[in-house]
N, CA, C and O of each residue as an XYZ file, in Angstrom:
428
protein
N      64.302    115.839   -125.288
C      65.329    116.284   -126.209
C      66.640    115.585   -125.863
O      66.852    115.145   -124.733
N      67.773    115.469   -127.163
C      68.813    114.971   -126.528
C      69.298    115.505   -125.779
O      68.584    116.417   -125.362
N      70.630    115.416   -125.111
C      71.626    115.781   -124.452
C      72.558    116.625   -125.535
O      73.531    116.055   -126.028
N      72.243    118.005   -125.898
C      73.086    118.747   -125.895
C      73.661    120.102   -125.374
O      72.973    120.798   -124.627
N      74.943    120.497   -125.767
C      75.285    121.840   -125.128
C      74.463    122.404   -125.828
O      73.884    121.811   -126.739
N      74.197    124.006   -125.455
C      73.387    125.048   -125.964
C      73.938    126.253   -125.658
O      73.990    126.700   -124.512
N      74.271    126.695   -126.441
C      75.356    127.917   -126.783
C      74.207    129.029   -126.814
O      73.532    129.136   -127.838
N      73.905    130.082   -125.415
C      73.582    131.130   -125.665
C      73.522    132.446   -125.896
O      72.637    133.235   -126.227
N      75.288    132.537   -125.512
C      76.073    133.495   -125.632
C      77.478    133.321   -126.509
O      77.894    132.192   -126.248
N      78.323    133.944   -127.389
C      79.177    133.466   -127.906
C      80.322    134.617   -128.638
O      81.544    134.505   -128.738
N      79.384    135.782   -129.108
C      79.501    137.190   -129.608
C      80.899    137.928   -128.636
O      81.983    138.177   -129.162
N      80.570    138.213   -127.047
C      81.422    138.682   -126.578
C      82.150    138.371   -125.587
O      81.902    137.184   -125.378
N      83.031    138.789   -124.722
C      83.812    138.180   -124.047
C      83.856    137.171   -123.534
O      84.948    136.658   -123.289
N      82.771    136.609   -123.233
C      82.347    135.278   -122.791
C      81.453    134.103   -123.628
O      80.645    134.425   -124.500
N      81.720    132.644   -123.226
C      80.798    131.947   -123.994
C      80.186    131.619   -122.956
O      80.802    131.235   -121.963
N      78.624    131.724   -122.998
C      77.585    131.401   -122.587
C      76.907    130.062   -122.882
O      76.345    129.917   -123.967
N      76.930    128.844   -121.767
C      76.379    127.288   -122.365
C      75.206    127.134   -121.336
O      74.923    127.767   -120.318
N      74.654    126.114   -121.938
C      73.057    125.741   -120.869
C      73.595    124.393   -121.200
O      73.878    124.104   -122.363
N      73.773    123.400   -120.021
C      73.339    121.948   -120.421
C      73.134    121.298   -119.420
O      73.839    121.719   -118.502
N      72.270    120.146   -119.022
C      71.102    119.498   -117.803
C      71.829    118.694   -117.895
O      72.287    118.696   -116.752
N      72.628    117.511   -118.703
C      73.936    116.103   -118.805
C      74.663    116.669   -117.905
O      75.076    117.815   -118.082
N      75.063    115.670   -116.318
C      75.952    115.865   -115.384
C      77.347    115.909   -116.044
O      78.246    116.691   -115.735
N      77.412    114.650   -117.307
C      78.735    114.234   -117.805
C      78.752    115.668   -119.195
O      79.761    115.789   -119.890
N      77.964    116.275   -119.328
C      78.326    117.577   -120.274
C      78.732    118.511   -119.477
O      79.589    119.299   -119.877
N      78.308    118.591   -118.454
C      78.264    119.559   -117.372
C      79.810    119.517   -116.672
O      80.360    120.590   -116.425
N      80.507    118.200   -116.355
C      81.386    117.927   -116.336
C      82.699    117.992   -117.006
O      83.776    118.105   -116.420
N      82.482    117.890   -118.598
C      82.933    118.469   -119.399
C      83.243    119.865   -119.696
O      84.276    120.394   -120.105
N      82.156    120.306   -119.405
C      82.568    122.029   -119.532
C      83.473    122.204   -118.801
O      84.631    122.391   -119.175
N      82.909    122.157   -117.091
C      83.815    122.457   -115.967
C      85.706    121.813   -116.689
O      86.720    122.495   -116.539
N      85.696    120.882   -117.174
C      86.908    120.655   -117.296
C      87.701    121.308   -118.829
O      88.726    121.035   -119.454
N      86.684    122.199   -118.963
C      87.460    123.006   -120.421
C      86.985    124.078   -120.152
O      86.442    124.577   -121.138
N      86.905    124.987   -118.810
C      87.162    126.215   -118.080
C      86.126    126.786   -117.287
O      86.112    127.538   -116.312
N      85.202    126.176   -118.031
C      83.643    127.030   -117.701
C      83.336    127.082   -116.534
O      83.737    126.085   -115.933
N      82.761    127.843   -115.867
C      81.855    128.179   -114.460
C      80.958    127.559   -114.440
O      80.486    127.233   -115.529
N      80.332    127.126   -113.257
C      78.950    126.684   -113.170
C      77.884    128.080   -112.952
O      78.372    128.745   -112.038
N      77.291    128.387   -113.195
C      76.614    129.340   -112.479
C      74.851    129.267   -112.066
O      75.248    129.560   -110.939
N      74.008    129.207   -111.984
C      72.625    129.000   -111.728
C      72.168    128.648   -112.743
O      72.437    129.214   -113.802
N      70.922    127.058   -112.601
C      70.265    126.954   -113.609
C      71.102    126.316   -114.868
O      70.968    126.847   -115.970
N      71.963    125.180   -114.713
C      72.913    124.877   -115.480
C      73.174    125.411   -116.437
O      73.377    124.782   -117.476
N      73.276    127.293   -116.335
C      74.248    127.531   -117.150
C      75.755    127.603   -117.044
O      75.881    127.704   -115.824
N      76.589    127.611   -117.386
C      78.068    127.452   -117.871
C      78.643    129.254   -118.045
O      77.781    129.978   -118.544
N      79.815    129.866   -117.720
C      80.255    130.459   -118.544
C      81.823    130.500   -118.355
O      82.495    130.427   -117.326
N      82.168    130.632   -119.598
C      83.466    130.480   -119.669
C      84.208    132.580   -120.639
O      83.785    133.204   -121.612
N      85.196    132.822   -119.789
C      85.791    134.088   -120.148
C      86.366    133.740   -121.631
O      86.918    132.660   -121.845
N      86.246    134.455   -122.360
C      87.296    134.343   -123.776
C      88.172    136.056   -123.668
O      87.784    137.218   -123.542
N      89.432    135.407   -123.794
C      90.179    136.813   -124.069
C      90.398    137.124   -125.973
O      90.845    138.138   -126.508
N      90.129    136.436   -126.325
C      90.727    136.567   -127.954
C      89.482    136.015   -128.611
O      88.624    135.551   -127.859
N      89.188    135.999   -130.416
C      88.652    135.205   -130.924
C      89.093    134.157   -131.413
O      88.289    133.242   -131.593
N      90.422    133.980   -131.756
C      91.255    132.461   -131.632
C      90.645    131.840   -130.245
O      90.213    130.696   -130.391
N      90.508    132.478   -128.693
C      90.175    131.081   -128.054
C      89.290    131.008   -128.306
O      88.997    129.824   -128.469
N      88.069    132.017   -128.579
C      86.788    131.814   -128.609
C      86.288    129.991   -129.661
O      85.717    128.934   -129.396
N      87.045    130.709   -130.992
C      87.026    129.605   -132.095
C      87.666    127.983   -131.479
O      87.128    126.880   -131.571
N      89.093    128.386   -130.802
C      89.042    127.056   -130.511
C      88.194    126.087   -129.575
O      88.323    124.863   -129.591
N      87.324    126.772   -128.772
C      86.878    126.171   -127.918
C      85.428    125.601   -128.468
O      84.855    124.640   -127.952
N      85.101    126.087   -129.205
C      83.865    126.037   -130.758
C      84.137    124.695   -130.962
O      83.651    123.696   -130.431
N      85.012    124.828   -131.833
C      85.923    124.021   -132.954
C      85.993    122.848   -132.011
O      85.967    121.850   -132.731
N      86.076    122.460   -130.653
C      86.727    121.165   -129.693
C      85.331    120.767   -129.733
O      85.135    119.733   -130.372
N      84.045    121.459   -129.086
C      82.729    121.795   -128.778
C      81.923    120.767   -130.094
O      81.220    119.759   -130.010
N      82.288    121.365   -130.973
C      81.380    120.916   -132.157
C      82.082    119.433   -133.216
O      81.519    118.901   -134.173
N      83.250    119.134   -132.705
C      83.811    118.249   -133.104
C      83.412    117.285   -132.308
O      83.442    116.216   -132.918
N      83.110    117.192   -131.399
C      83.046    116.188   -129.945
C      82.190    115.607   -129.370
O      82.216    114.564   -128.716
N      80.919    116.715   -129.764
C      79.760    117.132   -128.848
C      78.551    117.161   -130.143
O      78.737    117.203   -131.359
N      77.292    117.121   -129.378
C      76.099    117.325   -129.628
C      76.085    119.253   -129.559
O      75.608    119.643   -128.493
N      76.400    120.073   -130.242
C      76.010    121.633   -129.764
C      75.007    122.358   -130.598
O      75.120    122.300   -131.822
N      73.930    123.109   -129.988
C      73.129    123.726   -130.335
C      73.082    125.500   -129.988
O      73.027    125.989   -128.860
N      73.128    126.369   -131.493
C      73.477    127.270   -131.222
C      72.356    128.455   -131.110
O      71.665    128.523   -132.126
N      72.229    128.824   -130.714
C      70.739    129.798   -130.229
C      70.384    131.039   -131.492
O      71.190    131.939   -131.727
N      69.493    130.948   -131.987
C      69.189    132.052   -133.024
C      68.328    133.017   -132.141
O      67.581    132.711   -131.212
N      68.603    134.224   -132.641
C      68.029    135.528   -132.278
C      68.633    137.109   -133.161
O      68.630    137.218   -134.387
N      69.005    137.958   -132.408
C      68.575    139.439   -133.346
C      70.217    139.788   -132.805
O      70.682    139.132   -131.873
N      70.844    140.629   -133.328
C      72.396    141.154   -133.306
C      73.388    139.603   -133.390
O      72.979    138.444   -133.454
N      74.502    140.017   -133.367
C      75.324    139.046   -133.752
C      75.126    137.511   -132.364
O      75.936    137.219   -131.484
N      73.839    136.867   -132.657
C      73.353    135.814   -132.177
C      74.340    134.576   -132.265
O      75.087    134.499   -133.240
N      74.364    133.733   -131.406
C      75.329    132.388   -131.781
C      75.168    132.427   -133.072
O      75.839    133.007   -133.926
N      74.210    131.755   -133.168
C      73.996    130.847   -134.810
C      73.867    132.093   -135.579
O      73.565    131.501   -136.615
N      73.848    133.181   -135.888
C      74.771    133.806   -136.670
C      76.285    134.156   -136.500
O      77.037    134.080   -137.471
N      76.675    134.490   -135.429
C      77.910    134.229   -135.321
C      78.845    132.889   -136.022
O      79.872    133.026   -136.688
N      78.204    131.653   -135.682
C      79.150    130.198   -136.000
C      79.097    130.563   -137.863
O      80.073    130.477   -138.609
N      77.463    131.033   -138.340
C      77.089    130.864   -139.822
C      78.139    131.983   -140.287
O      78.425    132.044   -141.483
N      78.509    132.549   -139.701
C      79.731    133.470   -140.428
C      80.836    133.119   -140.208
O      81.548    133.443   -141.158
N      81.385    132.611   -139.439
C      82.318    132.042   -139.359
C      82.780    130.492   -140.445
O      83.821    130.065   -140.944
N      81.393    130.073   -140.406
C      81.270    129.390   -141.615
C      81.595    129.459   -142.832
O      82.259    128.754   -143.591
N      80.881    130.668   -142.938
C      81.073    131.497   -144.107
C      82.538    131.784   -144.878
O      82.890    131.556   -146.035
N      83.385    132.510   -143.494
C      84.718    132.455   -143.660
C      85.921    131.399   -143.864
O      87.111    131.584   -144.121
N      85.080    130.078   -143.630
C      86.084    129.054   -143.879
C      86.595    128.272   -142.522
O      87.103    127.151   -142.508
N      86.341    129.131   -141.367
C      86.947    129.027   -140.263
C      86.540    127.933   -139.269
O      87.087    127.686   -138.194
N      85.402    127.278   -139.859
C      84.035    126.613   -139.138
C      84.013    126.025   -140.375
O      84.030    126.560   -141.483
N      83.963    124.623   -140.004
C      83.046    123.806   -141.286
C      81.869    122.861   -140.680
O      81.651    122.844   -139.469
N      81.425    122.392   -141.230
C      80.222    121.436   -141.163
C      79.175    121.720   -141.009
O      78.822    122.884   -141.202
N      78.045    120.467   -140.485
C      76.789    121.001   -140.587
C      77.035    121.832   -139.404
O      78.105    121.751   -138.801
N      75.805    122.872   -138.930
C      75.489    123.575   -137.739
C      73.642    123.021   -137.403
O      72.711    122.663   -138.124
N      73.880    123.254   -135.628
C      72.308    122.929   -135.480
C      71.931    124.488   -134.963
O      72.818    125.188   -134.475
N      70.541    124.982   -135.107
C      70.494    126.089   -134.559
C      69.176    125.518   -134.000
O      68.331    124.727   -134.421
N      69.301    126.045   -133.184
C      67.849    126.269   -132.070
C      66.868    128.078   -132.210
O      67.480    129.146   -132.202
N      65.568    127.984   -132.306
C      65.143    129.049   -132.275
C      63.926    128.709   -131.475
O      63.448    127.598   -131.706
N      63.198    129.622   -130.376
C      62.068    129.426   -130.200
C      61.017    130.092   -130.492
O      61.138    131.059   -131.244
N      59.572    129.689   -129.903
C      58.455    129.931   -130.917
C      57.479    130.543   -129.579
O      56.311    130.930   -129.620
N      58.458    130.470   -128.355
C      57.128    130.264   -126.721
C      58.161    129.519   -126.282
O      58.940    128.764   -126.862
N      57.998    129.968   -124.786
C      58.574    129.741   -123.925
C      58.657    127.785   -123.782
O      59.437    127.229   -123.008
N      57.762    127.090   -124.628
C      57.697    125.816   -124.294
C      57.872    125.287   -125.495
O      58.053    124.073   -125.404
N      57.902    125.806   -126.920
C      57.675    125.386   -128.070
C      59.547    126.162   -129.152
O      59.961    127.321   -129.192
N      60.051    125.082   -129.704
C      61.318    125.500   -130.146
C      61.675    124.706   -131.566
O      61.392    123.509   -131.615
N      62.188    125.235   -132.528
C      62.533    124.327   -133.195
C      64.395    124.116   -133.745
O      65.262    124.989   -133.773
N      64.476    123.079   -134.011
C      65.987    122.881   -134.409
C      66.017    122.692   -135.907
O      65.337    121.831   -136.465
N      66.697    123.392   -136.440
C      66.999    123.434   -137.666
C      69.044    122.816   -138.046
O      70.135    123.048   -137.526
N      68.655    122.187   -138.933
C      70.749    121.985   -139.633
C      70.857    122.801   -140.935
O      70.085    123.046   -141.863
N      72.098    123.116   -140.635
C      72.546    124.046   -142.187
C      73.813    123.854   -142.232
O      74.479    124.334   -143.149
């Protein structure tokens, strides 16, 4: 797969990233994020303005993939935000099928 971020958290106080690229990985670290086990990332959000701006830098810049699942999931989260005007462009969402099997969808 390529090299992208993967947004698995995004909903609440924190954004939640997965990415294996030393130089993505690098990137995060230098736009706040933690390293924490298992190259995930997390970074604190106090507001939804930072939340959005840090989106908005993320998806302008970057390869990002946003994780589908059940309650206010990334990729429903960004698709409403979409919705609102606040977010434009395409979106990639990631969903999986098995622990080894996933697919990426654009909308």
């Amino acid at each position: 797969m390529k090299s992208y971020i993967l947004i698995h958290e995004l909903a609440g106080s924190r954004i939640v990233a997965q990415c294996d690229d030393v130089k993505l990985q690098q990137l995060l670290i230098a736009l706040g994020f933690i390293k924490e086990q298992n190259d995930f990332f997390i970074k604190k959000v106090d507001t939804e303005q930072q939340r959005i701006h840090i989106i908005k830098n993320l998806m302008q810049n970057y390869q990002v993939l946003f994780a589908d699942g059940q309650d206010w999931s990334p990729a429903q989260l960004i698709l409403y935000y979409r919705d609102q005007g606040i977010i434009d462009g395409k979106i990639k969402i990631i969903s999986w099928q098995n622990q080894h099997k996933y697919k990426i969808i654009e909308e």
